[in-house]
C-alpha positions as CSV (number, residue, x, y, z in Angstrom):
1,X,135.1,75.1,60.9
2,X,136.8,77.9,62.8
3,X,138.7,77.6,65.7
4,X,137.2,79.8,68.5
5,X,140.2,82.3,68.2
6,X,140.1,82.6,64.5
7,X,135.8,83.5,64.9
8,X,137.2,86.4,67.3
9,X,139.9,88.1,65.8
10,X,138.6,90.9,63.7
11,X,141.1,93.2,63.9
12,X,144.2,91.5,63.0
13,X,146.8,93.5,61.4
14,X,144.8,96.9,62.2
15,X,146.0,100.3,64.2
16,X,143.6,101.8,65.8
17,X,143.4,105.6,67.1
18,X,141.3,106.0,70.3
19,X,140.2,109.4,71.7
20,X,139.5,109.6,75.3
21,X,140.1,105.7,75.8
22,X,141.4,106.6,79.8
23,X,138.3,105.8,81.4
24,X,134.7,104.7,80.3
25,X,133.6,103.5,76.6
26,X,137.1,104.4,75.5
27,X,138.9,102.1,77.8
28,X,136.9,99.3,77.2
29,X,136.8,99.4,73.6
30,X,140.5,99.3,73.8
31,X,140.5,96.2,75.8
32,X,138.0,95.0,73.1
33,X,139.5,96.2,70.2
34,X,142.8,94.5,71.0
35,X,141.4,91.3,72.4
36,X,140.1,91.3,68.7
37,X,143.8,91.7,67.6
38,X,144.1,95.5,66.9
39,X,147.3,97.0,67.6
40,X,146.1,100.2,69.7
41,X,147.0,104.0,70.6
42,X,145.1,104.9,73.9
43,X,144.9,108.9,74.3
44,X,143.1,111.1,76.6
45,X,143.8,114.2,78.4
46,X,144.6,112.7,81.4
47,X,147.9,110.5,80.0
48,X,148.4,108.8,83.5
49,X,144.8,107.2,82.7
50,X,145.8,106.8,79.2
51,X,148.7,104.7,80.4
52,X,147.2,102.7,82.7
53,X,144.8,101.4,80.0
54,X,147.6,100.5,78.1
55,X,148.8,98.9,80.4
56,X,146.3,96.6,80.7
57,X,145.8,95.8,77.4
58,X,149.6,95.1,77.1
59,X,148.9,93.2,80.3
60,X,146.3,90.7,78.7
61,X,149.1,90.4,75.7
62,X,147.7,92.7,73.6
63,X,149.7,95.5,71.5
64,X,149.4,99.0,72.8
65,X,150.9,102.6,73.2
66,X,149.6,105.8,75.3
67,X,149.8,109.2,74.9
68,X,148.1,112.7,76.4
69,X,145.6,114.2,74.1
70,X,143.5,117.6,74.5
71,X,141.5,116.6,71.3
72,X,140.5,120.6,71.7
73,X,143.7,121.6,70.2
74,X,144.6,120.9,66.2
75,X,148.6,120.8,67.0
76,X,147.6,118.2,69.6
77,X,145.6,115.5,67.4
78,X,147.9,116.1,64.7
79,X,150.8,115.0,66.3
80,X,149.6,112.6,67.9
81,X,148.4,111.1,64.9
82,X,151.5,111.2,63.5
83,X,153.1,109.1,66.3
84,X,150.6,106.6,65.7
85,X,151.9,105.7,62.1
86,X,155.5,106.1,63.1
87,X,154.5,104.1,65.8
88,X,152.4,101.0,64.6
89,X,153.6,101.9,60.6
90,X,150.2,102.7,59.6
91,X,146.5,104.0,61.0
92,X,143.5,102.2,59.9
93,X,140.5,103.6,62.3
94,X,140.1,106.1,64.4
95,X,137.3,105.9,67.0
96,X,136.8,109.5,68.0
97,X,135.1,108.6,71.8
98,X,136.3,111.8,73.7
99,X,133.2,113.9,75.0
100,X,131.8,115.7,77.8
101,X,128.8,116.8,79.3
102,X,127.8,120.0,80.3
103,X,130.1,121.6,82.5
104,X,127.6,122.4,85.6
105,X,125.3,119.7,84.4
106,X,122.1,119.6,85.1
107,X,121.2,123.5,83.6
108,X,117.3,123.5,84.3
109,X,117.1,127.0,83.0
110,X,118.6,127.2,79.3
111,X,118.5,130.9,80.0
112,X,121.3,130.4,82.5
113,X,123.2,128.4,79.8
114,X,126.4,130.7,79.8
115,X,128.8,131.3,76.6
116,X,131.6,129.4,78.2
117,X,129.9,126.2,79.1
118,X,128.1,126.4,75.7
119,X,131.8,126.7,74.0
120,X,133.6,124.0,76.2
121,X,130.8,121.4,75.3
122,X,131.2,122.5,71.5
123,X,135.0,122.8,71.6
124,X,135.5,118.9,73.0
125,X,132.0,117.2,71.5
126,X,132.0,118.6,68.1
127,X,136.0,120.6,67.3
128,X,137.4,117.9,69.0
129,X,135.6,115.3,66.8
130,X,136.4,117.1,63.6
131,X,140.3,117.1,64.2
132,X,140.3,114.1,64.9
133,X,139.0,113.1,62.1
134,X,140.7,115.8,59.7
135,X,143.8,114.9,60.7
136,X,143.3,111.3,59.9
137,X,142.1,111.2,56.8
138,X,145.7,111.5,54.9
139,X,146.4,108.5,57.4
140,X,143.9,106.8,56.0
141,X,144.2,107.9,52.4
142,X,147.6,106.4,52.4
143,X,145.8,102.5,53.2
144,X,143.4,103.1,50.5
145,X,140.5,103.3,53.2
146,X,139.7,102.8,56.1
147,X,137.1,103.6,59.0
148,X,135.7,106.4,61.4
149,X,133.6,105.8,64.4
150,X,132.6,108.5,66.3
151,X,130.5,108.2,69.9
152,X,127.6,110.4,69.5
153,X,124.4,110.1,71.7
154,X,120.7,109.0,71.8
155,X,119.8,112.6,72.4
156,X,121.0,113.8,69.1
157,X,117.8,111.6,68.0
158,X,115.0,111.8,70.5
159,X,116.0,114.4,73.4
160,X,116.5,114.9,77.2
161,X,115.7,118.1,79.8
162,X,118.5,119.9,81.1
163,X,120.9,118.9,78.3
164,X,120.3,121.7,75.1
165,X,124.0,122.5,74.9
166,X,125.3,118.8,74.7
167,X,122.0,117.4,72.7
168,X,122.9,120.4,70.1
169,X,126.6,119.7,69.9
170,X,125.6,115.5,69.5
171,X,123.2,116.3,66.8
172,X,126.2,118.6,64.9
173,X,128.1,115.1,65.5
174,X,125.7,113.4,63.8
175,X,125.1,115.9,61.0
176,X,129.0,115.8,60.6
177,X,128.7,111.8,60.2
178,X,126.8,112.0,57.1
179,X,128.6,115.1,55.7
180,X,131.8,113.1,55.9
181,X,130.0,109.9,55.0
182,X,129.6,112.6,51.2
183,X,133.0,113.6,51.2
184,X,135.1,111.1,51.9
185,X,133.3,107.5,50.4
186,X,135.6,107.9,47.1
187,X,138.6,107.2,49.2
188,X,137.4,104.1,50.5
189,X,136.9,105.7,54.1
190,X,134.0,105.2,55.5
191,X,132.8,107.0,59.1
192,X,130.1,105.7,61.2
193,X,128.5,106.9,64.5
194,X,127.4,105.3,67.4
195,X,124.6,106.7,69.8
196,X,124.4,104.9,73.3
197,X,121.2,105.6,75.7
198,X,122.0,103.0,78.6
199,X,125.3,101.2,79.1
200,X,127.5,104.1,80.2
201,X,129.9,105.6,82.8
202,X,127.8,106.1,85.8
203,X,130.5,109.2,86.3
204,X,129.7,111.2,83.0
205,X,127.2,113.3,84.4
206,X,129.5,114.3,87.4
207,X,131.2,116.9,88.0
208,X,133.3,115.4,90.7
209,X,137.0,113.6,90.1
210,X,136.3,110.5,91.3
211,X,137.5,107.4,89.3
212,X,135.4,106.0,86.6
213,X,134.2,102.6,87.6
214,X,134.8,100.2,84.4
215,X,131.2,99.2,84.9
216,X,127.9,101.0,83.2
217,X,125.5,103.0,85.8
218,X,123.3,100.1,85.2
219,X,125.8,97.7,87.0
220,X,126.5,99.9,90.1
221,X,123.6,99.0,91.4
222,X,120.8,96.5,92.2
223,X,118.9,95.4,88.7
224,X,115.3,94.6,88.2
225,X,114.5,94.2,84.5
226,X,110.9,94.8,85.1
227,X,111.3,98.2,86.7
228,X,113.4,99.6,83.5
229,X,111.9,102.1,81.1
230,X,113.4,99.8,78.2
231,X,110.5,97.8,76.4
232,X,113.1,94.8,76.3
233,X,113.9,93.3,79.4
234,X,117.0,91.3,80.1
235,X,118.3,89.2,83.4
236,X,120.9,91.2,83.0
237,X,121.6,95.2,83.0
238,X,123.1,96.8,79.7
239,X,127.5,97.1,80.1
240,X,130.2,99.0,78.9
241,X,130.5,96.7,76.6
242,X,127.3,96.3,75.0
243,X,128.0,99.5,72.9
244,X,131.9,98.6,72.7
245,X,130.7,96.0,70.8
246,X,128.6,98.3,68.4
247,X,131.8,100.6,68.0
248,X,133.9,97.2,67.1
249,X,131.6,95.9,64.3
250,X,131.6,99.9,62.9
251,X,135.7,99.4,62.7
252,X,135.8,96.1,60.8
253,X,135.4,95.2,57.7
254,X,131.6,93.3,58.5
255,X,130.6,97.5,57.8
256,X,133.0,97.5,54.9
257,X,129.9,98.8,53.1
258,X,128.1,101.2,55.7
259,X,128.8,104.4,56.4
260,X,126.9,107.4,57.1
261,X,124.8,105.9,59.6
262,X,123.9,107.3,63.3
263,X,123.2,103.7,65.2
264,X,121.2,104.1,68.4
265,X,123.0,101.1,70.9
266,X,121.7,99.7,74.4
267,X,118.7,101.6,73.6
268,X,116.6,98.5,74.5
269,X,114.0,99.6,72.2
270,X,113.4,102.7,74.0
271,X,113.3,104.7,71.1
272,X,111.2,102.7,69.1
273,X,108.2,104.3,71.0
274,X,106.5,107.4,71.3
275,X,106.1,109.3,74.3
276,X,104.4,112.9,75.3
């Protein structure tokens, strides 16, 4: 029978490449990821935040390095790529978190929609994604395999008001998933997306540059299961960690053979209905 630290270590021996890991989903799945023995390169483009989440997980006794990212620029996720093999001898995933909303969020017009917010939402959601994962694929190559995770949304799948430019740019993330899914399967990489409804920054849809909370909007305030839109109901309200844990299994070798696949998480069955 196995110990308990043998049934938790899942990454052992892996490096692991996460965009926007500062705040939010990234930063916890850092903490998770290394708890779970993966040696990990925090980014984002704030590198103070970046650091301070390596900190902790270096803190806890886990393996971990930081560095600034603008995922927007090719130069940029290329090199620092390349720092993470030179730094931890090899890359094995890459969990492409970094995203924004909608600059001005909420737009209740989509005629007022302007060219610039359209392009910043597409130049971090969707360019962003696809150097990331570009520029890892040689990385990747060189293992024999590996694995892609990229954080999409439940609004590439069933949609929300007030949201057309980042629903359109998480739906090109998911149509990118299952392109790469195509391409890349005969090098042994496989690439995977999670979509997360509830169990998120409460901060994402600000605009503001207060700190992000390491808790979900769920857990900033008071919860009442029965007052919830989600047809499950729980004693407790859905974490950071809930889809953390949907981006971990995606990285290990449990997926070894999935790929392609746009996972709704903390969804609590939501989407399982239908609704006019």
């Amino acid at each position: 029978m196995l110990n308990s630290w043998e049934m938790i270590v899942r990454l052992e021996g892996k490096s692991v490449l996460i965009t926007g890991a500062g705040s939010g989903l990234g930063r916890e799945s850092a903490l998770l990821f290394a708890e779970h023995g993966a040696q990990v390169m925090v980014t984002d483009i704030d590198g103070e935040t970046a650091e301070s989440t390596a900190a902790e997980v270096r803190w806890r006794g886990g393996q971990a390095a930081a560095r600034a990212l603008d995922v927007r620029r090719e130069d940029d996720v290329q090199r620092v790529v390349s720092d993470t093999v030179k730094t931890f001898g090899k890359l094995d995933v890459l969990f492409s978190n970094a995203g924004i909303q909608v600059p001005g969020y909420p737009i209740k017009d989509v005629g007022q929609v302007t060219e610039e917010q359209w392009r910043t939402t597409f130049d971090v959601n969707v360019l962003g994604t696809f150097f990331a994962c570009k520029h890892v694929v040689p990385a990747l190559k060189e293992n024999g395999g590996g694995a892609i995770v990229v954080t999409s949304s439940a609004t590439a799948i069933a949609s929300a008001r007030d949201l057309a430019p980042y629903v359109a740019s998480k739906g090109a993330i998911n149509a990118l998933v299952r392109a790469l899914a195509v391409d890349l399967g005969e090098f042994g990489i496989r690439i995977n997306a999670i979509c997360p409804l509830h169990g998120m920054s409460p901060t994402f849809y600000s605009t503001g540059e207060a700190a992000v909370p390491g808790k979900s909007g769920e857990e900033m305030r008071a919860w009442d299961p029965s007052s919830t839109g989600m047809p499950l109901k729980k004693q407790r309200p859905p974490s950071l960690r809930d889809n953390a844990y949907a981006a971990l299994f995606f990285a290990t070798d449990e997926s070894e053979y999935i790929s392609g696949v746009c996972m709704p998480t903390t969804d609590g069955g939501v989407l399982a209905g239908f609704y006019l």
